[in-house]
Structure formats: C-alpha cells, structure tokens
VEXDREN-2710 file (C-alpha; in Angstrom, 1 decimal):
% VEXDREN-2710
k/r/px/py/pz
1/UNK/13.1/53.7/-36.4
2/UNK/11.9/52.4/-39.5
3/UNK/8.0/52.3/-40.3
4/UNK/6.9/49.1/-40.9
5/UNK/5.7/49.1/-44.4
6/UNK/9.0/49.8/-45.3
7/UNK/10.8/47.6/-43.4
8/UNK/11.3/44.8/-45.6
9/UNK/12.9/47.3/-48.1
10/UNK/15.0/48.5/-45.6
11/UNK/16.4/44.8/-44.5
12/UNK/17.6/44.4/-47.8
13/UNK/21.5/45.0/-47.1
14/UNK/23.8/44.2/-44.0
15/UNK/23.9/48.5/-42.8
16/UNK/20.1/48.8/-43.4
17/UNK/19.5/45.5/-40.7
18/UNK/22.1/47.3/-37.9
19/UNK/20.2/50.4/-38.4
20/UNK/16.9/48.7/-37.8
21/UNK/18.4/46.7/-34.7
22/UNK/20.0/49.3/-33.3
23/UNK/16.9/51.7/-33.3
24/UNK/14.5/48.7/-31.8
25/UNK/17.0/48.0/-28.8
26/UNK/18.0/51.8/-28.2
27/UNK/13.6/52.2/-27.8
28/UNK/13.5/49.7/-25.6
29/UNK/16.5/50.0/-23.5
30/UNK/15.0/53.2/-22.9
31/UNK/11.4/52.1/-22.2
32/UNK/12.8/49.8/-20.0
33/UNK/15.3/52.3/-18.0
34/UNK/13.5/55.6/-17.6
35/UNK/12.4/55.1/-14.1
36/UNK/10.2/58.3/-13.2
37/UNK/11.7/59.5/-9.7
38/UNK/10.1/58.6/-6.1
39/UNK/7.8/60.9/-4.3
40/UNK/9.3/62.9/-1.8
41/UNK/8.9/61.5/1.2
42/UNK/8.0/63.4/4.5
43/UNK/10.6/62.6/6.6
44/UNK/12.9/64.3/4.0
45/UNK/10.8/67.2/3.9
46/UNK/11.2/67.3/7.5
47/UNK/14.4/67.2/7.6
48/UNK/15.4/70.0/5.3
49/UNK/13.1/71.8/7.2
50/UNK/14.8/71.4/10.2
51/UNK/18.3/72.7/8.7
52/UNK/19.5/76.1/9.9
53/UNK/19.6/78.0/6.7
54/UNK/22.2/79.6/7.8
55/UNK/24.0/76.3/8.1
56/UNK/22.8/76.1/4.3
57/UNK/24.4/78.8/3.3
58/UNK/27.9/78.9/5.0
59/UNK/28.2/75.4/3.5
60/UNK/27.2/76.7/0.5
61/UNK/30.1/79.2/0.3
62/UNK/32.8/77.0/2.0
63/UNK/31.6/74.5/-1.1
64/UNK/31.9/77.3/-3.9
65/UNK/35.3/78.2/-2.8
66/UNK/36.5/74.8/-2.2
67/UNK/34.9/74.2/-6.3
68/UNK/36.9/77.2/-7.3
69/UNK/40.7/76.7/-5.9
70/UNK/40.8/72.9/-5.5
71/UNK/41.2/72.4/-9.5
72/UNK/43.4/76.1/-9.7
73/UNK/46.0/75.3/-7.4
74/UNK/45.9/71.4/-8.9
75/UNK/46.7/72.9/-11.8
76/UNK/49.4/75.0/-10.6
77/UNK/51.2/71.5/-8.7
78/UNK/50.9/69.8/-11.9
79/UNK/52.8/72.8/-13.2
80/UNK/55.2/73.1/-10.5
81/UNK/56.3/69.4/-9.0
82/UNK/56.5/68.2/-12.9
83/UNK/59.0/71.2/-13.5
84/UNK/61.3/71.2/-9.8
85/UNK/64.3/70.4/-10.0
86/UNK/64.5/70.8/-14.2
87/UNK/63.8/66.8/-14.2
88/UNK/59.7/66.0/-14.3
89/UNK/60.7/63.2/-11.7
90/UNK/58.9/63.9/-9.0
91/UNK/55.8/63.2/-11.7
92/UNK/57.6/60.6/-13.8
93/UNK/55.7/63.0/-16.9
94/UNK/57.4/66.2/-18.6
95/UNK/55.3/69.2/-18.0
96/UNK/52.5/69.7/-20.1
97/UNK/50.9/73.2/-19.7
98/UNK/51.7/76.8/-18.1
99/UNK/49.9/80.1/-16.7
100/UNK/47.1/79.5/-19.8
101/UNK/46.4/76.0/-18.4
102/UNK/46.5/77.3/-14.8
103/UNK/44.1/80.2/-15.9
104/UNK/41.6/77.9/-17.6
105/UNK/41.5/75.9/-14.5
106/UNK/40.6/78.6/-12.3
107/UNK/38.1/79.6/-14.6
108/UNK/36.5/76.6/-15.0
109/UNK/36.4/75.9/-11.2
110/UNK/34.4/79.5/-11.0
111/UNK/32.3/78.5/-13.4
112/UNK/31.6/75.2/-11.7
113/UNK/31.3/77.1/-7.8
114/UNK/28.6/79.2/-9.2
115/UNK/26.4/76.4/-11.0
116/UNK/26.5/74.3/-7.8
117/UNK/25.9/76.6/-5.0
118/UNK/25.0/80.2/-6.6
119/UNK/21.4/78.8/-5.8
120/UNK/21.9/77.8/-2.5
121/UNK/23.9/80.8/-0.9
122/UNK/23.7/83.5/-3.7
123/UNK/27.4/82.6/-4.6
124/UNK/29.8/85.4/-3.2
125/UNK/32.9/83.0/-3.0
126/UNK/35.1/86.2/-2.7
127/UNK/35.1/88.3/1.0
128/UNK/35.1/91.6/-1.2
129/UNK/32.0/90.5/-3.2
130/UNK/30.5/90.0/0.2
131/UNK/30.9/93.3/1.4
132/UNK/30.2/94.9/-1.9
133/UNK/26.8/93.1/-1.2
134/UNK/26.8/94.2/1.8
135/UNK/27.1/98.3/1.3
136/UNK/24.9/98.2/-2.3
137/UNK/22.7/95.6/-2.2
138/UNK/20.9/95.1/0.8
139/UNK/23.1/92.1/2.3
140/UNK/22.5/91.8/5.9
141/UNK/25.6/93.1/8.1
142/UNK/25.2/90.5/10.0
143/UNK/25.9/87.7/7.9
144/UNK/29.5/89.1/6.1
145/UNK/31.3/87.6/8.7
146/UNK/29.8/84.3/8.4
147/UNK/30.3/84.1/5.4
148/UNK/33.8/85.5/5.2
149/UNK/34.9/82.6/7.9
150/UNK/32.8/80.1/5.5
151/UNK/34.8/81.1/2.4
152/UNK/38.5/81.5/3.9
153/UNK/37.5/78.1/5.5
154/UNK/36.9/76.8/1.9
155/UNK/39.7/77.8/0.7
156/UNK/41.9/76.2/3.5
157/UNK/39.6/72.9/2.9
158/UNK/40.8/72.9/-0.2
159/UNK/44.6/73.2/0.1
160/UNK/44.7/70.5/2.8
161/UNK/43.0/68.2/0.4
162/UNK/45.6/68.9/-2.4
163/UNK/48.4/68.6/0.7
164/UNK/47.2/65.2/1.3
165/UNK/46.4/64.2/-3.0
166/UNK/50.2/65.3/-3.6
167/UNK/51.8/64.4/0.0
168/UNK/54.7/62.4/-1.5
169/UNK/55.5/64.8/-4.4
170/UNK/55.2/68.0/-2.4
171/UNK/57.9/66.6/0.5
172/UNK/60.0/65.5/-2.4
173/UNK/60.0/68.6/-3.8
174/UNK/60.3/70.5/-0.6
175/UNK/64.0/68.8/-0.1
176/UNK/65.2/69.8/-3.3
177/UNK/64.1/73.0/-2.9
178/UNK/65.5/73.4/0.7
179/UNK/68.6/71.7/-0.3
180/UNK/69.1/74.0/-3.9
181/UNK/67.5/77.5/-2.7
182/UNK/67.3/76.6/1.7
183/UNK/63.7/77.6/1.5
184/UNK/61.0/76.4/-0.3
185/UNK/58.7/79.7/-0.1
186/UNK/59.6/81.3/-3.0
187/UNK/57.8/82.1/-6.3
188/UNK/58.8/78.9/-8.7
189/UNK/59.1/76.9/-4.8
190/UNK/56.7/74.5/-3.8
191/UNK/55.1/76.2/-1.2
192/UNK/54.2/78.8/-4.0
193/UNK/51.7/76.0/-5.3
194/UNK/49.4/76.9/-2.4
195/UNK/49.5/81.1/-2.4
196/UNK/51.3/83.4/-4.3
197/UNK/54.8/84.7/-4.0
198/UNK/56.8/87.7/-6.0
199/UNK/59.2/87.3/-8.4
200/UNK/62.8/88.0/-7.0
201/UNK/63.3/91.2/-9.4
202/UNK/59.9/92.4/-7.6
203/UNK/61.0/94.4/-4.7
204/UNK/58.7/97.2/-5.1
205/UNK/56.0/96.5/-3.4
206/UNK/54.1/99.9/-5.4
207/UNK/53.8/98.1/-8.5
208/UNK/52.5/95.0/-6.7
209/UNK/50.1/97.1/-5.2
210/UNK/48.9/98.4/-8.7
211/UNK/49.0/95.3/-10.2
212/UNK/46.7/94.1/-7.5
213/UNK/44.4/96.7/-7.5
214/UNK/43.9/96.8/-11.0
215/UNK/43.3/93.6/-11.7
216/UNK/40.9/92.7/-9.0
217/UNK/39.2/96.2/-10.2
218/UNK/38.6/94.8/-13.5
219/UNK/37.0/91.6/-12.1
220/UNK/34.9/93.4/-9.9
221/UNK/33.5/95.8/-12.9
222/UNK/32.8/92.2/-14.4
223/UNK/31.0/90.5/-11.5
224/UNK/29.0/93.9/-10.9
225/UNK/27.9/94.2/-14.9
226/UNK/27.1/90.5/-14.6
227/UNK/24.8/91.4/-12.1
228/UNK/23.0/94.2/-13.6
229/UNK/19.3/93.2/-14.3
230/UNK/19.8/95.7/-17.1
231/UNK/22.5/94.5/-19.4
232/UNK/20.9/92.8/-22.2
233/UNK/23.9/90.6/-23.1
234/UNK/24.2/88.1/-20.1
235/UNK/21.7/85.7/-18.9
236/UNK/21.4/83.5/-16.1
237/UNK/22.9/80.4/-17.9
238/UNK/25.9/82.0/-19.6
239/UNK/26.9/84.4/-16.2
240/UNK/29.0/81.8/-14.4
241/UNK/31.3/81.4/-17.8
242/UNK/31.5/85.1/-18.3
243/UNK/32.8/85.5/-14.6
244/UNK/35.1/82.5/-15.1
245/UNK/36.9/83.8/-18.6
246/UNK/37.4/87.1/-16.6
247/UNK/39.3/85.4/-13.9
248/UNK/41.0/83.7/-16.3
249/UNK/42.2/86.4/-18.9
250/UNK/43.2/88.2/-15.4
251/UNK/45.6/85.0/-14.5
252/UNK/46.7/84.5/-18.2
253/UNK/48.2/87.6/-18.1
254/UNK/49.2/88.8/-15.2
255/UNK/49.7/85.2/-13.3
256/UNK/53.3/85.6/-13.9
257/UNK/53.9/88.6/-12.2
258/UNK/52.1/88.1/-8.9
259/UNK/49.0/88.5/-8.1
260/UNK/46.0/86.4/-5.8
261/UNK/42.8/88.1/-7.2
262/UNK/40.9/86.9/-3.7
263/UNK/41.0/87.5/-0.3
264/UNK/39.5/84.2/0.9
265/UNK/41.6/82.0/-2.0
266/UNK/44.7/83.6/-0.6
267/UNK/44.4/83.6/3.2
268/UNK/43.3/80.2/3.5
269/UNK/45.8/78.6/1.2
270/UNK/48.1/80.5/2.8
271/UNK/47.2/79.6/6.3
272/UNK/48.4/75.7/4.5
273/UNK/51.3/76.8/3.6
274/UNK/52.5/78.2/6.8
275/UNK/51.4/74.8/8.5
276/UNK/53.3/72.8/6.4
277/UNK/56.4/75.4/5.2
278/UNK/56.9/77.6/8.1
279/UNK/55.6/81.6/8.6
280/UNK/57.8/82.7/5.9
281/UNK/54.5/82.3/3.9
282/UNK/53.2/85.8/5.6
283/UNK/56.8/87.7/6.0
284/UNK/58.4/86.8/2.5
285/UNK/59.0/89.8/0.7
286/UNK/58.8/92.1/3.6
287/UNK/55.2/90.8/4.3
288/UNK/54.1/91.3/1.0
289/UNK/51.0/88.9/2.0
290/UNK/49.0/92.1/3.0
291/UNK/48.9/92.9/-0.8
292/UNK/47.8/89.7/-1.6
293/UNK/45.5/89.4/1.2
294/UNK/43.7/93.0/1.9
295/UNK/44.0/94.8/-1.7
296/UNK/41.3/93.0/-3.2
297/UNK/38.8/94.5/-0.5
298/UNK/39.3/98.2/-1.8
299/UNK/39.8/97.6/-5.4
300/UNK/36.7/95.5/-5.7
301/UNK/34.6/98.0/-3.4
302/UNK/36.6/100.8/-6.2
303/UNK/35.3/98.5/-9.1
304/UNK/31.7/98.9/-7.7
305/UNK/31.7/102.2/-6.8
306/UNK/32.7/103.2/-10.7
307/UNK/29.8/101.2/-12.2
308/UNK/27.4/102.4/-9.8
309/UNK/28.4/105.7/-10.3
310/UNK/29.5/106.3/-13.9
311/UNK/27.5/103.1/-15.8
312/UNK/24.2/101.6/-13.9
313/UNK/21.1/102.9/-15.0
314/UNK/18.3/102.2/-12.6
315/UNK/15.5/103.1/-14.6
316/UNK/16.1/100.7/-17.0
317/UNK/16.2/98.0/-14.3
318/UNK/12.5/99.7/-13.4
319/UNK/11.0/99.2/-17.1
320/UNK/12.1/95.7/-17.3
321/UNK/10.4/95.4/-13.9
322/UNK/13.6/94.3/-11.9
323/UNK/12.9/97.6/-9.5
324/UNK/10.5/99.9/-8.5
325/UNK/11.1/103.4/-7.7
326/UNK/11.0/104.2/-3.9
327/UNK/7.6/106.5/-3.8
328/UNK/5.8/104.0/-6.4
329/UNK/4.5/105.1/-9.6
330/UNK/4.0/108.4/-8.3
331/UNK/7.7/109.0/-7.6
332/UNK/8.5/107.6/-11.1
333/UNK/6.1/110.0/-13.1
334/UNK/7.6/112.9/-10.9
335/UNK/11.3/112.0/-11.8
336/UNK/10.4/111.6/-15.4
337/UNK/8.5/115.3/-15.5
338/UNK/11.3/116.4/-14.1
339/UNK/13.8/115.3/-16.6
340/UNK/11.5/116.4/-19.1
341/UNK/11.5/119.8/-18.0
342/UNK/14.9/120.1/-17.3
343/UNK/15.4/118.8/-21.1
344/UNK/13.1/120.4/-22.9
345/UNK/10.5/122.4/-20.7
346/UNK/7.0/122.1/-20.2
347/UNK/4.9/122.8/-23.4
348/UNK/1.1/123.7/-22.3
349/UNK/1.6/121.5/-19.2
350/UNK/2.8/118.4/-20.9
351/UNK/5.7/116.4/-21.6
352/UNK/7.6/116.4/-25.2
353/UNK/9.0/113.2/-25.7
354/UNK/10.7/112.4/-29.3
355/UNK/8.6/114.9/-30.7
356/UNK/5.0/113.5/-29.3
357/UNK/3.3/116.0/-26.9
358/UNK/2.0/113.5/-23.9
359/UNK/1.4/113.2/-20.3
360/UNK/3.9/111.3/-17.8
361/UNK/0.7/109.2/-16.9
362/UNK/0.7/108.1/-20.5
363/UNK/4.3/108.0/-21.5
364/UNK/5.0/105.7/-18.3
365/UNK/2.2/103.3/-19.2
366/UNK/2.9/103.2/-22.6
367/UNK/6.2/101.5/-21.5
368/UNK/7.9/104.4/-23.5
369/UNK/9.2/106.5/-20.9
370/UNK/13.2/105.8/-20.8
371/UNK/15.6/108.4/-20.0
372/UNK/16.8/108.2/-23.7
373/UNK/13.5/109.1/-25.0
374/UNK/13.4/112.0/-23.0
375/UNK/14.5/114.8/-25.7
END
C-alpha cells in the first residue's frame, strides 16, 4: 500500500497505478471477507460430549489407515493397469512413474494419517505399533484389540473404495491377465495392486522372511526414536514427514522384492483381494501371506526392544521434564550418588562431578546432573 503523500508520485506511470489498485482492493477484499468464526454453540458441546471416546478413537485409527493406503495402492494401480498387457489401454495414458512414485505416495499418505488423526487417537495405524505401546508405554491391554480391528478395518475401507474408483479397469485387466497367465494373483497381476505378492524367482520363503524382518525393524527403530522426548532433532511438526520418508526409502528400495511393511495395510487389502480374485490371495506361494501378515509383529516389537535396550536414555527425558523418576526426587539423587560412586568414589562424602566437588542435592537442582557429567 502506498502512503498517501506519495501517492501522486507513485500514479505517475501505467505499473505504479496497478500496484496502487491492486493493493486498495486486496485490503478490502480482505476487510470485507475475514469473518471471525461463530461461538460454539451448546448443543455442539453436548454432543461431543455425548460421543464414546472410544468411538473417537477407533474412528480415528480406521481414518489414519484408510489416509495412509488409499493414495499407496492408488499409486500402485496407476502403475499396474497403465502397464497390463504391455499397451497402457486399459488407461488410455503410458505409464508415468514406478516403485519411487509408489514410495512417495505411501509416504505422503503417512504423513497425512498422522496430521489428521495423531491428535485424536494417538496415531498407531500399524497393529505392531499398538502392541509396542501396549508392553512399553503404558497402553491399556484392553484397547489393542480395538484398535487392531479399527485399523485392519481401515485398511479394507480403503481397498474397496479403490475396487469401486478403478471397477472397469481392474475387470479389464483381470481378463487379460486370466486369459495370458490363468490367474490374476501374481506379483505384476492385478490383484497384486491390492497386497503384495513374491516374485516368481522367490521361492525361499527365508530370505522373504529376512527381508521382512529387517525392514519393518528399521521402521520401527524410526517410529520409536521419533518418539523419544529426548532426541533433540525431531519435533512435533516435522515427526509425521520423518516417519513418512522412512516408509518410503523402505518401499523405494526394497518394494520390488516383496515386502508389506504392516500388518493392518496387508490383511485388510488382502481380505479385498480374496473377495474379488479368489483365496489364492492367502495360499500363493505356499501361503506366503503369513510373512507378510505376522512378521511385522516381532520385528517391530525386535526394533523396540534394541532402542530401549541399547539407545534410550531416561534420564535425559527426566531433565527436560518429560519423566520423573519412580521414588521422586529422592530416588533420582540416590541413582545419581550412586553413579558417582561407582565412577569416581565418594570424596569427603560428596560427589565429584567434572572436577567440582558438590552435593546430589545441588548438582540435581543446578540442572547439571546428567549421566555424562558424572566423571
């Protein structure tokens, strides 16, 4: 906006006049729009309040996971109808993309699950998670099958959808593939849209084992440090990215070579594909389903284990005031004098600590009392 003492210097050429106009109907437009929002009304109030939170929550979940695999297996039938057959007619377009774009959609629909209902439900979307939750963090027992049901349920919500968006493509494809290979449950087929089949060089069900179990252990060391009150390079805003690019570095390169990466993801799509292409879905491969359904279970609980084990360190989460030590202050001075004797002894009945002979009491209140000052 131009002041106006200098505006009739300003009006002097054609670009100086747009600038002025533009400026005086942008600040109005906007006075004129900005509408402050309406009270909240009782009867809303009311009837939020009346909503199981339970309720809340499953539909949070069955949300999350519905955010997260609608646009990945999208993704993979762009991928897969636009390619069957060698043509790209069943799309009418050649086929623009690969594992990196089906990776980045995954990703992205993490990323999206956890903004919209992380705050509502806490944001498991994964049945290992869940438990994981469940054994180390206080999760009530009694809620993991709830929410195990809400997420399979999800992901089953969100392969019918993409059944009914890509109905006419998907039975197109499904006669070429039965008329070329008899079957269309095979990886490359279009059933494989939906859940994830091996290769037909992958008979060895060891390495898909491995595979599996890696890769869902390397996610889960990635949720779990995401997590961690203590680690200094993540914060609230950039965790549901960080979680997404680790799913999809996972996809990008392993994607290729089999693997599901989720319990809930899997079964439910799954469940789809059995409806629509017969229970080959569960016993191709010599039922190698049971990899892609149950693996991720252990090798997430495995990924959590290792970091609470070899990496967490709870007293930092107690300076930074996430956690308190179970007997109080009291318990915390006692576990530092004992670290300090074990380190370095007691020296006329006080703690050393980085040279500077002090009491617990005063270490602890000075805020300077970490394990890696203890010397």
């Amino acid at each position: 906006m131009v002041p106006n003492d200098n505006r009739l210097n300003r009006l002097d050429t054609v670009d100086d006049r747009i600038e002025v106009g533009v400026s005086e109907a942008l600040q109005k437009h906007v006075t004129r729009h900005v509408v402050p929002p309406p009270p909240v009304s009782q009867k809303k109030l009311d009837f939020e309040h009346r909503r199981p939170r339970i309720l809340r929550e499953m539909m949070g979940e069955a949300t999350g996971v519905f955010f997260y695999v609608f646009p990945g297996i999208a993704s993979v039938a762009t991928f897969t109808l636009a390619t069957t057959n060698g043509t790209g007619a069943l799309l009418g377009v050649a086929a623009f993309g690969g594992i990196y774009q089906i990776g980045i959609a995954f990703g992205f629909g993490i990323a999206f699950a956890i903004i919209t209902c992380a705050s509502v439900s806490g944001g498991h979307f994964n049945p290992a998670i869940t438990i994981c939750f469940a054994l180390f963090g206080g999760f009530p027992w009694k809620k993991v099958p709830i929410y195990i049901f809400s997420q399979i349920f999800g992901a089953f919500m969100a392969g019918l959808v993409l059944m009914g968006c890509y109905w006419p493509e998907i039975q197109a494809a499904k006669a070429i593939d039965i008329h070329e290979h008899g079957t269309a449950v095979y990886n490359g087929g279009v059933a494989s849209i939906f859940c994830t089949f091996p290769n037909p060089n992958q008979t060895n069900q060891g390495y898909l084992f491995l595979q599996e179990w890696f890769v869902d252990a390397f996610i889960g060391v990635v949720i779990w440090s995401c997590l961690d009150p203590a680690n200094p390079f993540v914060t609230p805003v950039s965790v549901p990215w960080t979680i997404g690019f680790a799913y999809t570095a996972m996809i990008v390169g392993f994607a290729a070579n089999s693997i599901s990466t989720n319990l809930a993801r899997d079964l439910g799509t799954r469940i789809v594909a059995a409806i629509f292409f017969g229970g080959e879905a569960f016993s191709f491969n010599h039922g190698y389903s049971w990899i892609s359904i149950l693996v991720n279970i252990p090798a997430t609980i495995f990924a959590v284990c290792y970091y609470e084990l070899l990496i967490r360190d709870s007293l930092q989460n107690i300076h930074k005031g996430h956690a308190e030590h179970e007997h109080g202050e009291e318990g915390l001075v006692r576990h530092l004098t004992r670290v300090a004797t074990s380190d370095v002894g007691i020296i006329n009945g006080a703690v050393k600590t980085n040279g500077i002979t002090d009491s617990p009491n005063a270490a602890y209140s000075n805020g300077t009392a970490k394990r890696e000052d203890v010397v």
